[in-house]
C-alpha positions as a LaTeX table, in Angstrom:
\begin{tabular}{lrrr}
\hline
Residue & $x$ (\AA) & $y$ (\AA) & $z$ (\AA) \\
\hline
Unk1 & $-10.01$ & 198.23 & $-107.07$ \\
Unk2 & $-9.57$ & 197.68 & $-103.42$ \\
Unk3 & $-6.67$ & 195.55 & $-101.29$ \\
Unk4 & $-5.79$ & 195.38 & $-97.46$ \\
Unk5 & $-3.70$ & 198.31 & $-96.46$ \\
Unk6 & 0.14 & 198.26 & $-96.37$ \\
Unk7 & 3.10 & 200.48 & $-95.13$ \\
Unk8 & 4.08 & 200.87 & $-98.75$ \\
Unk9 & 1.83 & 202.71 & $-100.05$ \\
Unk10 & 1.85 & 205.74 & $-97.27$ \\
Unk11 & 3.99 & 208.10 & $-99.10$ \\
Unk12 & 1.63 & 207.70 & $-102.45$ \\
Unk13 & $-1.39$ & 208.10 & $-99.91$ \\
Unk14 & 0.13 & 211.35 & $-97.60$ \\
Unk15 & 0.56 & 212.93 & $-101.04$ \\
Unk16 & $-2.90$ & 212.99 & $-101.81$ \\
Unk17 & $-4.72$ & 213.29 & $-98.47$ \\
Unk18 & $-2.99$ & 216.63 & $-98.01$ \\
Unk19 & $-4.40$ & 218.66 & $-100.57$ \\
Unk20 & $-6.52$ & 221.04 & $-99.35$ \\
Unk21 & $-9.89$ & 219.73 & $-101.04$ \\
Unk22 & $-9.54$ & 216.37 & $-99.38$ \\
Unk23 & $-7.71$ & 216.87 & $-95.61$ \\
Unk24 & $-10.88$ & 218.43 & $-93.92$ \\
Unk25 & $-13.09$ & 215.68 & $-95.00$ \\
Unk26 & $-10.36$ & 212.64 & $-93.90$ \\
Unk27 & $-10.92$ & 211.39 & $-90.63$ \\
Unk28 & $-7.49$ & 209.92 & $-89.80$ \\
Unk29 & $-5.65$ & 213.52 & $-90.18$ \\
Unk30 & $-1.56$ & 213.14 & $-90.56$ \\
Unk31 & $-0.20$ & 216.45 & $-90.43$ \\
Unk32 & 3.46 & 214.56 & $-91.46$ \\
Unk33 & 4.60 & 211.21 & $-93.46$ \\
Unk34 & 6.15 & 209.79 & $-90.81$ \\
Unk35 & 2.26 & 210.91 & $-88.96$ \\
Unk36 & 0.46 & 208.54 & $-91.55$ \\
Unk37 & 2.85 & 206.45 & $-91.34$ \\
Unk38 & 1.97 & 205.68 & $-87.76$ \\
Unk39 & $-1.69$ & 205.96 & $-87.69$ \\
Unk40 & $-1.36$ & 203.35 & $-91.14$ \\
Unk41 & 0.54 & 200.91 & $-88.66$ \\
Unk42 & $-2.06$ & 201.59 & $-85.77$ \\
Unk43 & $-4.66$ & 200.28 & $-88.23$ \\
Unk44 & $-3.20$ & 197.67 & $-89.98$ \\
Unk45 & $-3.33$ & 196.75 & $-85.92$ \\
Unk46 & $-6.41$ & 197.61 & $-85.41$ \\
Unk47 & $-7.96$ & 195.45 & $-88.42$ \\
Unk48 & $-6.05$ & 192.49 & $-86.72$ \\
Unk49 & $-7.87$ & 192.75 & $-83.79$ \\
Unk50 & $-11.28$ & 192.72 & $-85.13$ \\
Unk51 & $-11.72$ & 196.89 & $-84.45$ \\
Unk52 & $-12.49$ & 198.17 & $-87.90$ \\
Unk53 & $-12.29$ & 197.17 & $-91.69$ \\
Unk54 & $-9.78$ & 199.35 & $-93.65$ \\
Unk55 & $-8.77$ & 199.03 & $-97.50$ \\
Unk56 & $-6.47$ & 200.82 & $-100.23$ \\
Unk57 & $-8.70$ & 201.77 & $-103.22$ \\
Unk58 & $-6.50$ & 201.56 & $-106.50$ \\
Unk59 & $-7.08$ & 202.94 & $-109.63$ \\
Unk60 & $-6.74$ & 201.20 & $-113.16$ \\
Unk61 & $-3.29$ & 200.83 & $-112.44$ \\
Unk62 & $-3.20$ & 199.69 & $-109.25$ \\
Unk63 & $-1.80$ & 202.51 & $-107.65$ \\
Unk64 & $-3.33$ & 203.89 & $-104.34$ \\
Unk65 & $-5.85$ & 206.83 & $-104.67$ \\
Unk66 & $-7.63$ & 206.65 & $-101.54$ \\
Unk67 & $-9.00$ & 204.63 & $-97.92$ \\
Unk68 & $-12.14$ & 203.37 & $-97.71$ \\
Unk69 & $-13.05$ & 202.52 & $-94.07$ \\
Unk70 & $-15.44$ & 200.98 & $-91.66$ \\
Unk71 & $-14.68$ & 202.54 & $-88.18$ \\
Unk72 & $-16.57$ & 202.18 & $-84.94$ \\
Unk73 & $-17.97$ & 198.90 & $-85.14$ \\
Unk74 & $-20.59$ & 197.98 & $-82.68$ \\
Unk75 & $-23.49$ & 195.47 & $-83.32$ \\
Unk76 & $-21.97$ & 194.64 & $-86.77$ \\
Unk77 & $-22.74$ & 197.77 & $-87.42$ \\
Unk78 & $-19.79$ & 200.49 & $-88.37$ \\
Unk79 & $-18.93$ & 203.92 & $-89.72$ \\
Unk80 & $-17.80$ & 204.82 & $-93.35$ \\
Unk81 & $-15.33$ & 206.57 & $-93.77$ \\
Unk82 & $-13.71$ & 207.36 & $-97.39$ \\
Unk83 & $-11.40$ & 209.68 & $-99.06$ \\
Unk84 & $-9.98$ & 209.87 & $-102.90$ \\
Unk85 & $-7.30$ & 212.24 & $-103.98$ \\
Unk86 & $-8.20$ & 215.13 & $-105.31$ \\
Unk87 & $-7.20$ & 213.70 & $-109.22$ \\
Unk88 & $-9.65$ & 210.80 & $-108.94$ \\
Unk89 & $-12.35$ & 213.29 & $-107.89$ \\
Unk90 & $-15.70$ & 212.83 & $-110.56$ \\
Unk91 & $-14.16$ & 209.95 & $-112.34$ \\
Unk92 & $-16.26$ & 207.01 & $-110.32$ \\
Unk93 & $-13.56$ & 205.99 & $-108.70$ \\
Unk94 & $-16.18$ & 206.64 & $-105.06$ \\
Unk95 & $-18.52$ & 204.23 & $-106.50$ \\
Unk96 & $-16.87$ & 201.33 & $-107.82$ \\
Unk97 & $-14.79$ & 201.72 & $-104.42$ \\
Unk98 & $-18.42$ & 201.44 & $-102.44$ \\
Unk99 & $-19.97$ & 198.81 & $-104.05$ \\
Unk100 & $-16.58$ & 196.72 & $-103.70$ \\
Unk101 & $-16.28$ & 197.50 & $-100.22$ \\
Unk102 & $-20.16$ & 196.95 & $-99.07$ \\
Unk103 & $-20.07$ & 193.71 & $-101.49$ \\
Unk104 & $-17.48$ & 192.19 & $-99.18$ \\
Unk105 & $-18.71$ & 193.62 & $-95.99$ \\
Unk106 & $-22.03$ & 192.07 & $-96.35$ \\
Unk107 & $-21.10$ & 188.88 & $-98.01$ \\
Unk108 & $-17.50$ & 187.91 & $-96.51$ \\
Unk109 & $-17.68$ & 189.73 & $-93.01$ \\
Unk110 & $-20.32$ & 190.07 & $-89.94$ \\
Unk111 & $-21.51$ & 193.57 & $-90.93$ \\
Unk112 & $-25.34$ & 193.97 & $-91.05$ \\
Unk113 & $-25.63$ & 197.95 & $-91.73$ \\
Unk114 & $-23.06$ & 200.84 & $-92.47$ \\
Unk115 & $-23.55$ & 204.43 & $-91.00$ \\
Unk116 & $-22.42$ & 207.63 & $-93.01$ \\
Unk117 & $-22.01$ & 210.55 & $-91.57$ \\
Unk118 & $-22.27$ & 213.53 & $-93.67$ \\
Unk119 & $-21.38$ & 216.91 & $-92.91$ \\
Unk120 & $-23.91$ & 219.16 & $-94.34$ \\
Unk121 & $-20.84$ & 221.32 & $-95.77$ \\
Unk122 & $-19.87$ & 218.60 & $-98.04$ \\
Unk123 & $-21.61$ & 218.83 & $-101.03$ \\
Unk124 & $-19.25$ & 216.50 & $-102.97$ \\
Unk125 & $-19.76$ & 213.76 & $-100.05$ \\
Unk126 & $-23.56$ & 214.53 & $-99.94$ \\
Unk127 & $-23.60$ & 214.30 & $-104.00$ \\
Unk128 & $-22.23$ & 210.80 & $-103.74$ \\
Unk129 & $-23.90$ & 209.16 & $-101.16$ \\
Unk130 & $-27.44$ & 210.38 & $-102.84$ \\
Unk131 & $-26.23$ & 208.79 & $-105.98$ \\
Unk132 & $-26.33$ & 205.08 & $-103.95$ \\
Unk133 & $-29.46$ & 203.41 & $-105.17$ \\
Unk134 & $-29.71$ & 201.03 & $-101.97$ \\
Unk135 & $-29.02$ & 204.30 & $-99.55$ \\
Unk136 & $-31.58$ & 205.30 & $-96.80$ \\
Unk137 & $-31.73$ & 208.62 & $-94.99$ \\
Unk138 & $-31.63$ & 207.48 & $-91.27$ \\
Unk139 & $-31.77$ & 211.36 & $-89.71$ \\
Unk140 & $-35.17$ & 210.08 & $-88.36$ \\
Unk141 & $-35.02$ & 206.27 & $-89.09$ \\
Unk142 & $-32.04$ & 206.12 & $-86.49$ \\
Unk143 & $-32.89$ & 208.92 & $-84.12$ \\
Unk144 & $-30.76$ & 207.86 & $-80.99$ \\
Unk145 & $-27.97$ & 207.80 & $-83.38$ \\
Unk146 & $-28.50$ & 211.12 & $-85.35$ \\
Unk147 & $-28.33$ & 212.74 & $-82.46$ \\
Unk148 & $-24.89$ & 211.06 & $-81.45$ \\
Unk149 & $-23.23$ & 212.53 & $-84.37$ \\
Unk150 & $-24.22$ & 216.06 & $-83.42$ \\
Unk151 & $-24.33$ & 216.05 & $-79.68$ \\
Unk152 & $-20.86$ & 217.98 & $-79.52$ \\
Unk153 & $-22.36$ & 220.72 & $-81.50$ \\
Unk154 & $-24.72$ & 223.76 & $-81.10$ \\
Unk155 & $-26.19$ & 223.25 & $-84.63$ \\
Unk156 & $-26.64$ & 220.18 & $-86.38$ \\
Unk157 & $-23.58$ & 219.55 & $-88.59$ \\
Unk158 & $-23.60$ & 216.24 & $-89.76$ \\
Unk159 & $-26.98$ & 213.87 & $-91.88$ \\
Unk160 & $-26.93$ & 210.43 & $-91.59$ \\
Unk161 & $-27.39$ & 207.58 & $-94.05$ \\
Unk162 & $-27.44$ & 203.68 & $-93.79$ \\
Unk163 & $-27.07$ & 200.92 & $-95.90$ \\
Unk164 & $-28.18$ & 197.79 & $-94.13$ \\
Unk165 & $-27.07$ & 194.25 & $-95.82$ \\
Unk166 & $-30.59$ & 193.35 & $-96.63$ \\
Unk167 & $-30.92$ & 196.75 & $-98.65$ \\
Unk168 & $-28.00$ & 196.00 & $-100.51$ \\
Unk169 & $-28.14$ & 192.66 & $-101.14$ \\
Unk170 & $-31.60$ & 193.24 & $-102.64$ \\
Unk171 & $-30.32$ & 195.88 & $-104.84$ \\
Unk172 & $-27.51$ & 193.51 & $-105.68$ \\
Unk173 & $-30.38$ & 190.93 & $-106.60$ \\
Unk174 & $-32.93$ & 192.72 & $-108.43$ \\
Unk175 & $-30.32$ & 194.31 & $-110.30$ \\
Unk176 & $-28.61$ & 191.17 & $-111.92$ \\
Unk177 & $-32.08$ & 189.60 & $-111.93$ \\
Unk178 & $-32.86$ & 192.26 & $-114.58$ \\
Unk179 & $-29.33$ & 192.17 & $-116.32$ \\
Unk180 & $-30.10$ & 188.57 & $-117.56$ \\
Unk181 & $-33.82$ & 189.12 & $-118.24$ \\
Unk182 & $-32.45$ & 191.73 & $-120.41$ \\
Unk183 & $-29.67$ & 189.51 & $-121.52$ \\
Unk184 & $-31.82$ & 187.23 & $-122.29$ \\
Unk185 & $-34.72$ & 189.50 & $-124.46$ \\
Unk186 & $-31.65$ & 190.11 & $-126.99$ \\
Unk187 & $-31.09$ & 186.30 & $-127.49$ \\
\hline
\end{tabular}
C-alpha cells in the first residue's frame, strides 16, 4: 500500500497529479516532469535529513497512485498532506493509505499528532477526513494554530483537524479489542 519514495516512479506520478481534479489540492505543484522530478529528489533529501515523512501509495498492483506526506514537522508534530489520481478517487484507496501511514507514524517514528488542513472548497478532502473515526476538529481545540493556516487570508479558507497518537492508538485498540470479542462469540 505504501513504500519510501523513488525517482522511478515520477513519470507514473506527474501523470496523475496533473489532472485538473487533483493539481489544485497537491501541495508540491510541478508544472513539468523534469519539475517533479526535482522537487521528488529535494524530498527524498529532505526525508534524509529528518525534515518530513514522505511515501508512494500503491494500488493492488503496486503501481503508484498517489503521495501521502507529513510536512512541517515541529514538536513531533507535522502536516498531512495527500493526493490520489483522479482514477483511484472513491475506491478507498485515501483510507487504507491513512491508516498505513498514521500506523507507522505513531508506532515506528517520533510523531505525537498530525495537522490537516482543509480548505473549505474541498468537499472531497473534507468528505474524507470526516470519515476518520479517531479525527478531532481542532478549529478551536488548537486556536493559535487555526489561525496560522489562515493568517494570509481575508476570509477563513482552510478547517483544521488532528489526530494525536493517543487518539489513534486507542482507536487502533478498542477496535481489535472488539474484533476478537467478536471473533470469539462465533467460536
Amino acid at each position: 500500500m505504501l513504500k519510501i519514495r523513488d525517482l522511478l516512479e515520477v513519470p507514473m506520478l506527474f501523470e496523475l497529479m496533473i489532472a485538473p481534479e487533483v493539481f489544485p489540492f497537491v501541495r508540491q505543484k510541478a508544472t513539468t516532469v523534469d519539475e517533479f522530478y526535482f522537487l521528488t529528489k529535494q524530498t527524498i533529501e529532505a526525508e534524509e535529513r529528518g525534515e518530513l515523512i514522505s511515501r508512494t501509495i500503491l494500488d493492488e498492483y503496486q503501481q503508484p497512485i498517489g503521495t501521502i506526506n507529513l510536512f512541517d514537522i515541529e514538536d513531533n508534530y507535522g502536516f498531512l498532506a495527500t493526493w490520489l489520481g483522479k482514477p483511484y478517487f472513491g475506491k478507498g484507496y485515501n483510507r487504507q493509505a491513512k491508516d498505513a501511514f498514521f500506523h507507522e507514524l505513531f508506532t515506528t517514528k517520533e510523531i505525537d499528532g498530525v495537522f490537516m488542513k482543509v480548505q473549505k472548497s474541498n468537499k472531497r478532502s473534507l468528505k474524507a477526513v470526516l470519515k476518520l473515526p479517531y479525527v478531532t476538529a481542532a478549529n478551536e481545540l488548537y486556536q493559535s494554530m487555526y489561525e496560522r493556516i489562515n493568517a494570509n487570508s481575508n476570509e477563513v479558507i482552510y478547517d483544521l483537524f488532528v489526530i494525536t497518537k493517543e487518539h489513534y492508538l486507542s482507536y487502533q485498540q478498542f477496535h481489535s479489542e472488539t474484533a476478537v470479542s467478536s471473533d470469539e462469540e462465533v467460536s
